[in-house]
N, C-alpha and C positions, 0 to 999 in steps of 0.2 A: 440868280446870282448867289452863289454861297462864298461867306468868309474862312478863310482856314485861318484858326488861330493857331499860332507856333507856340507851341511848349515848349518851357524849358527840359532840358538833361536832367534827369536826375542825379545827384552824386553819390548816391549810396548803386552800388550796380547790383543788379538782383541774378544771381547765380543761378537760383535755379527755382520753383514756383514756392514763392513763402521764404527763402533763405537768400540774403542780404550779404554783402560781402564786408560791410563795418556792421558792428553793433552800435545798438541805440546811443551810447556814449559817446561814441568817436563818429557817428554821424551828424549829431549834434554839434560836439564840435568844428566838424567841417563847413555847417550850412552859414555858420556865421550871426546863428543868432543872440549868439550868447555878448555879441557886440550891441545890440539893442533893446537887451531886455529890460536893465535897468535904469531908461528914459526918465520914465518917470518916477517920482524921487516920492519914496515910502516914508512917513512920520516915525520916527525913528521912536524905540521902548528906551523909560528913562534909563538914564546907565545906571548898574549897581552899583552899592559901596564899593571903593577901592577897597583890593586886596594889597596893593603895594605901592610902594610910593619909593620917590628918587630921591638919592641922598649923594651931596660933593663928597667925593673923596681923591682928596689933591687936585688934578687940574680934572680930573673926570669927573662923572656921577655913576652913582651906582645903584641898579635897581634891585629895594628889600621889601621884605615881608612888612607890613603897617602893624601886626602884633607878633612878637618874638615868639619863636618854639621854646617850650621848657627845656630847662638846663639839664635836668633830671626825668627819668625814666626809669620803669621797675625792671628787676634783672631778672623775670619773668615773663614769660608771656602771658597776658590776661585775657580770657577770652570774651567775646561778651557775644550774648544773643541772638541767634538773626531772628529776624522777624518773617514768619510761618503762616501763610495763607491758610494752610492745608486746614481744613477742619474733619474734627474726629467722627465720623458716625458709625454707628454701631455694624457691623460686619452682619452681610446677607448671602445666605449660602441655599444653592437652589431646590428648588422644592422635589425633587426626586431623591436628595441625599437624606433621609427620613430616619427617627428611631425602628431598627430592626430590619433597614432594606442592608441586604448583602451589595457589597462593593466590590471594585477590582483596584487594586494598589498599582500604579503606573511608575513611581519613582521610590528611590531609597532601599534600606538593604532587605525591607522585604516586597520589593517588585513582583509583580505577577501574581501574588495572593490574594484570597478570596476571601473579606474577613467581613463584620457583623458593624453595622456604625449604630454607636449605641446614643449619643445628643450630642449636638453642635454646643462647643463651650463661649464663654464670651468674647475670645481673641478673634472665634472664626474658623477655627481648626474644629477636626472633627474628631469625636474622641471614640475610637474604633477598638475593638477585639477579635481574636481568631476564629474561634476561642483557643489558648497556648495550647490547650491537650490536644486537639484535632487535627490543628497546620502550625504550633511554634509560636504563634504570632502574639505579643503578649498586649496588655493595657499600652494605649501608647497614641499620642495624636498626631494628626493626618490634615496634609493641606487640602481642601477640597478640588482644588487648581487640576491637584493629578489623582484624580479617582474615579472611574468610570461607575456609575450607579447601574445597576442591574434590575431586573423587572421581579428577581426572586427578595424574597421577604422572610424573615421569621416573626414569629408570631409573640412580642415582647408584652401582650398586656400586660402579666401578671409581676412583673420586672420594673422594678424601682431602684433608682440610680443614686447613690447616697450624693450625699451636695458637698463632700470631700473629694469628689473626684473634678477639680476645677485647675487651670491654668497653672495653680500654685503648687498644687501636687505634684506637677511634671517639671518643677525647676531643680535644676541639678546642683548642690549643695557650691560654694565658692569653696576654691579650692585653696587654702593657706600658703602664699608666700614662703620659701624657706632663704635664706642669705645665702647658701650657697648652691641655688638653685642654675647660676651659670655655668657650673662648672660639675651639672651632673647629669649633662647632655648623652654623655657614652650609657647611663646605668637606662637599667630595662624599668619602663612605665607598669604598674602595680595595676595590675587588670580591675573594676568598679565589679565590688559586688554586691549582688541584689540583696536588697534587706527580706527580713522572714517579716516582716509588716507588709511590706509590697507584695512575697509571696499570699500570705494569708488572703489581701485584698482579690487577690488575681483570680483566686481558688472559691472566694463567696460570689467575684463576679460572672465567671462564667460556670458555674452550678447550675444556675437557673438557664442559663443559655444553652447549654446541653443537654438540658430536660428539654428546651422546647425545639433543638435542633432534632435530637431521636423522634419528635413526635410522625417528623415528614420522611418518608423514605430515601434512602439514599440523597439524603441531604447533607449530611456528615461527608460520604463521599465527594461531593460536593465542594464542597468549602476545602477538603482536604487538595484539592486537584490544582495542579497551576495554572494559570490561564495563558496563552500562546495561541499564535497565529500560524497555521501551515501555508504550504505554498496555493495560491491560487485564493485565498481568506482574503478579504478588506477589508479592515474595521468599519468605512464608512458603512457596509452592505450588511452587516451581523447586528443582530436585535438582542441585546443586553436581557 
């Protein structure tokens, strides 16, 4: 003797294997439980202070604020602080971006160059040369983010990096306000030019770097070349 027990219908109807014709929300709603849930009666969290309270006014009441807003307000806007989880630590850049490996530059206006990373500064940026007389490329820092590091090296012992060459170096002078600066939209931007201190710096830094770039053959040639991808090349497949 076997019993067959009858099951009930489901109300949610299944369309097709795993896909349901209501979502979980509105099949909930449908099953009706949301009429029995709350049987049993939960000890209720003490109420908070009122924020407002009822006050007559003429045959009504009306519902106010329990402490008034200020009448007064600044004809400013003040900003104030948010509060920043983030914590500061010190910027780690990977171990093949080394003093004296040759790099490849991937973004910015000198993309495709082949330049000399001469120390990681403390923002994290990497402070790179061409050397200028070889390929153009002058003192200047570099995100590590877009640089492909290369397996070629020059040979930097005897190369000491003055400790002016830091983050402050490279900040660009603020530029003076003038009052009638809106209304001289139409006139031509006055080109930045390089100071002869920045030159002079430029000329003792890479001195010694192209004493030791001639040391290797056709290494000049080198660094001078831009780097490009021909048809059938994959970056993934090519050995830096």
């Amino acid at each position: 003797f076997t019993q067959h027990i009858k099951m009930g219908k489901s109300r949610n109807v299944e369309l097709t294997q795993g896909v349901t014709k209501y979502g979980r929300s509105k099949a909930y709603s449908r099953s009706g439980k949301w009429a029995i849930k709350n049987k049993t009666k939960v000890a209720k969290a003490p109420a908070a202070s009122a924020t407002t309270k009822s006050v007559k006014f003429g045959k009504s009441t009306r519902t106010v604020p329990v402490e008034k807003a200020s009448r007064y307000y600044p004809t400013e806007d003040v900003g104030r602080k948010l509060y920043v989880r983030k914590n500061n630590q010190s910027a780690t850049v990977r171990s093949s971006l080394s003093a004296g490996v040759i790099a490849i530059l991937l973004a910015g206006r000198f993309r495709g160059k082949r330049v000399v990373v001469l120390d990681v500064l403390p923002s994290g940026l990497l402070l790179v040369t061409g050397p200028f007389k070889i390929n153009g490329v002058p003192l200047r820092r570099v995100n590590p983010a877009y640089v492909i590091a290369t397996s070629t090296s020059v040979d930097l012992s005897g190369f000491k990096l003055d400790a002016k060459f830091n983050d402050a170096y490279f900040k660009r002078p603020a530029a003076a306000k003038k009052a009638d600066e809106l209304f001289a939209e139409g006139d031509e931007k006055k080109k930045s030019q390089v100071s002869d201190e920045r030159k002079a710096d430029q000329k003792s830094v890479d001195a010694t770097i192209i004493a030791a770039v001639k040391k290797t053959p056709l290494l000049a040639e080198y660094l001078n070349a831009k780097f490009s991808l021909s048809k059938g090349q994959y970056p993934h497949n090519l050995k830096f």
